[in-house]
N, C-alpha and C positions, 0 to 999 in steps of 0.2 A: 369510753363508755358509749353505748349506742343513743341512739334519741331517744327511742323506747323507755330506756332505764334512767336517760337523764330526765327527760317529763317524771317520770314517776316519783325519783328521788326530788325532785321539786316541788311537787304536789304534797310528799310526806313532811317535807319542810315547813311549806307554807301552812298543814296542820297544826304542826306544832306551836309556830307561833302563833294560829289562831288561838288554840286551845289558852294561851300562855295572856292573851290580849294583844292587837295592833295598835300604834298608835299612827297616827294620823299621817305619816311619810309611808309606812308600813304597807296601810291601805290604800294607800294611792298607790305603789309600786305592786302589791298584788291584785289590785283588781286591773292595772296594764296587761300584766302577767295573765289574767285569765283570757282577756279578750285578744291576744295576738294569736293566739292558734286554738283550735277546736280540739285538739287533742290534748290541752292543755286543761280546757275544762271537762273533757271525757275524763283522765286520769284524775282531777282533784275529786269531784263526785261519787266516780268508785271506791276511791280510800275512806272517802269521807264517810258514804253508807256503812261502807264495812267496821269504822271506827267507832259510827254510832251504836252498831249492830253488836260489836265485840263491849260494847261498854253497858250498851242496857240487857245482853243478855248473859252479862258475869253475874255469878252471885257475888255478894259482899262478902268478904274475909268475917269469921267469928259471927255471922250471920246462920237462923236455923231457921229454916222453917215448921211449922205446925202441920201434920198430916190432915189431911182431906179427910173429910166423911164419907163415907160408901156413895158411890151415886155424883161424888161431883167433881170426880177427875175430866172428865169431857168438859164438861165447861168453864175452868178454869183453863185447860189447854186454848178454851175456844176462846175465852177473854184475853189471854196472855197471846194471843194470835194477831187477834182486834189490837190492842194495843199497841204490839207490836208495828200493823201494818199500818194506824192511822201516824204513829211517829215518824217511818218511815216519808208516809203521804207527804204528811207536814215539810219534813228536810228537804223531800223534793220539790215541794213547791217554793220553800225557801229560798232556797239551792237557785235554783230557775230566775225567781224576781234579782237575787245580786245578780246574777249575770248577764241579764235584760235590760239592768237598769244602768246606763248611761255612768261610766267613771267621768269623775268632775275633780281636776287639781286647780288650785290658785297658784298662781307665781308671780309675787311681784320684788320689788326691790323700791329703796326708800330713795330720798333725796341725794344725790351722788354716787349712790350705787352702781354698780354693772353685774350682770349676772350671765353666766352662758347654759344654757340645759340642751337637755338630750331626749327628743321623744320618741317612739318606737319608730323599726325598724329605718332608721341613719337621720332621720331628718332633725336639724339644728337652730334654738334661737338662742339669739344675743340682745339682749333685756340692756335698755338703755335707763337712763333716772327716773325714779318716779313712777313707776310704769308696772299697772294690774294686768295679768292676760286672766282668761278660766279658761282650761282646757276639759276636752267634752271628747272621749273616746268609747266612740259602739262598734258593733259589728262591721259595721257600713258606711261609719263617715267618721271626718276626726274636726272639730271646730274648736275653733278659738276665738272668744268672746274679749277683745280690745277695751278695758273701761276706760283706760289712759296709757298715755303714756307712746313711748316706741320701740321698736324690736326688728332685727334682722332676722328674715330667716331663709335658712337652708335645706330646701323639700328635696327631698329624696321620692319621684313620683312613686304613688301609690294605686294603681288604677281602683282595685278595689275599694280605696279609701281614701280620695282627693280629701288636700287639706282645705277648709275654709275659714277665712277670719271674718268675721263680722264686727266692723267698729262703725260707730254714728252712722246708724242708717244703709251703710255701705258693705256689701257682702263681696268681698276676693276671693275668688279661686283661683287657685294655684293649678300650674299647667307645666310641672317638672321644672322650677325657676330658684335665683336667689335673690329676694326683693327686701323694701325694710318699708314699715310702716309706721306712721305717725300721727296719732287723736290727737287733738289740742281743742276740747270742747266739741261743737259740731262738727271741725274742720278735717280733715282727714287729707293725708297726704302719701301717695306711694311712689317709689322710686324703685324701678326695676334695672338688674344689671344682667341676669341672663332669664332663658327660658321668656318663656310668657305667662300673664295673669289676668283674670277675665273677673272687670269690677262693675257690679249690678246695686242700683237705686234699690231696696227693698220694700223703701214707700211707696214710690211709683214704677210697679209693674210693666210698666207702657212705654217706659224710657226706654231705649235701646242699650243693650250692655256695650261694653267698652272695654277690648283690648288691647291691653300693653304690653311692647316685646322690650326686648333690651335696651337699655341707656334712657330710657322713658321715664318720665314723670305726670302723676295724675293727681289733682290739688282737687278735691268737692269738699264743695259747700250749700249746703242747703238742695236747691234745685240743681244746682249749677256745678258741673263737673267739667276739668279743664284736662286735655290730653296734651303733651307736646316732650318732644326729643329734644335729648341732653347729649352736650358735647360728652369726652371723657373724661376733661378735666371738673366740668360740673358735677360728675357722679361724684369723684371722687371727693369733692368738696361739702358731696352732703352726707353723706359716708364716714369722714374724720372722725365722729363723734363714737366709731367701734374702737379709734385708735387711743382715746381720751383727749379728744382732740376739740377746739371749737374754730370755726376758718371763714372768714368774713372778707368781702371783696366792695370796698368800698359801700359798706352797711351804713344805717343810721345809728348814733352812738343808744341811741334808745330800744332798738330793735338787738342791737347786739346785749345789755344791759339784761332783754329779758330772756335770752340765752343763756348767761352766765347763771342767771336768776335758777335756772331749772336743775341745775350744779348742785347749789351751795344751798347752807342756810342763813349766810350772811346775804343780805339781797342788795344791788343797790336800787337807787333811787336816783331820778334823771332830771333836775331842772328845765325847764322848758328852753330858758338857754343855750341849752348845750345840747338838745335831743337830735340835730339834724348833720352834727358832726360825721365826718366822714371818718370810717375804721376800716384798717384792711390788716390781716394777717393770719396766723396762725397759734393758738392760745393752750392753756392746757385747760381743761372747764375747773380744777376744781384748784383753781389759783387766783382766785380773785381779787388778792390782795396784793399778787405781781401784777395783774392789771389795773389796779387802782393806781399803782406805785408811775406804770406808766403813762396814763393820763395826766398823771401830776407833772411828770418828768419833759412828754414830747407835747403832749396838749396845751402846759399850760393851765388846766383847770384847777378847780379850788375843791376839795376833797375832805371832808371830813366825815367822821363816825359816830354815832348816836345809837343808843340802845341797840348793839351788835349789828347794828346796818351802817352803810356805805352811801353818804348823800354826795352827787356831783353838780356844779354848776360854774358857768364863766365867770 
């Protein structure tokens, strides 16, 4: 089938289920669909004229009209004209505001989750626990609005349409890379393994932006943004968590504690005791209670459970 005929047959589609109601997955997937190509919303609006045009100018079945009085055929053609042409007005201005107006999806995933999605043309994120994105697709730019959480992604560069994420304060653009980002309240955290990404203060103007190319990490917080290169074994250590992974290298038992925490919805709980214990290894996040089993076992520690949490101390 040619392009020509496949736009078209998809336009006739996407009627259909208008006509019929979208629901909310629906509309998110067709208002993508209208803003990847301009041809795309040329053929929906044609159909769509013609569909309004074929519908308001049938007669109704078992439907009769009443004859006209002498004298007032002309202006009934000239109201039924008007009418016609302000309906039309109306669809096109309709028509215009959806396709103007900024497509906005939510994608998030609960406590232990993982999720992978797919957003126009190739580019890839990997939704880690916990974790809201909003995605924002116009004509001319694609963003992504971070409220929590962290996410790998894989851009497929776009010249027309760089990707931007905007999490606390901190606006990333992306420069053809695979990077993963991470909110934790104000903190923000990026870790880039190819390409480069260029991350701008959006409170302070004045700051100079800051790019990072591969094996880089950039940790802000508040005023303060921190640049510095990562061996390859660090990437890959921050990274495990695509593989359901959690990997700590001589951590505080407390620091690790609220890592598992971001897992589960069993949480534990760290005596002051026992917070500065040294952990190193390799875990699965959402096995909390083989790591419990293990503290108890190589640690030594005293372990017990109370209203579905996990209390640890010497």
């Amino acid at each position: 089938m040619a392009d020509g005929q496949l736009i078209e047959q998809q336009a006739a589609d996407w009627l259909i289920k208008e006509d019929r109601g979208l629901d909310f997955r629906e509309r998110a997937e067709f208002d993508r669909w209208l803003s990847e190509e301009t041809d795309n919303r040329v053929a929906y609006l044609r159909l769509k004229r013609t569909w309004i045009g074929a519908g308001q100018l049938s007669e109704p079945k078992n439907f009769r009209a009443a004859a006209p009085r002498p004298g007032t055929a002309r202006v009934l053609r000239n109201a039924a004209g008007w009418a016609i042409a302000a309906m039309l007005l109306v669809t096109a201005i309709a028509g215009a505001w959806r396709l103007t107006r900024p497509s906005i999806t939510t994608i998030a995933t609960g406590v232990g989750e993982q999720m992978n999605v797919s957003l126009e043309r190739g580019t890839r994120i990997e939704l880690n626990t916990n974790t809201v994105l909003r995605s924002q697709v116009s004509g001319s730019a694609r963003t992504i609005t971070m409220d929590r959480g962290q996410a790998f992604f894989d851009v497929r560069r776009d010249k027309a349409r760089q990707l931007v994420i905007l999490a606390a304060g901190r606006r990333i653009t992306d420069i053809g890379t695979k990077f993963s980002v991470y909110r934790n309240g104000d903190n923000v955290k990026v870790v880039v393994t190819e390409g480069r990404v260029r991350i701008e203060d959006v409170k302070n103007l004045s700051a100079r932006p800051i790019e990072a190319g591969a094996n880089s990490i950039v940790i802000a917080n508040g005023d303060e943004t921190l640049l510095a290169k990562m061996t390859g074994a660090e990437i890959t250590k921050e990274l495990t968590w695509r593989y359901g992974l959690l990997t700590f290298t001589d951590e505080p038992l407390e620091a690790v504690s609220r890592e598992f925490n971001r897992y589960n919805a069993k949480k534990m709980h760290i005596d002051p005791s026992a917070r500065d214990i040294k952990i190193g290894g390799s875990f699965r996040a959402n096995n909390v209670d083989g790591f419990k089993d293990l503290l108890q076992q190589v640690f030594a520690l005293k372990v017990h459970e109370s209203s579905g949490d996990i209390f640890v101390s010497k």
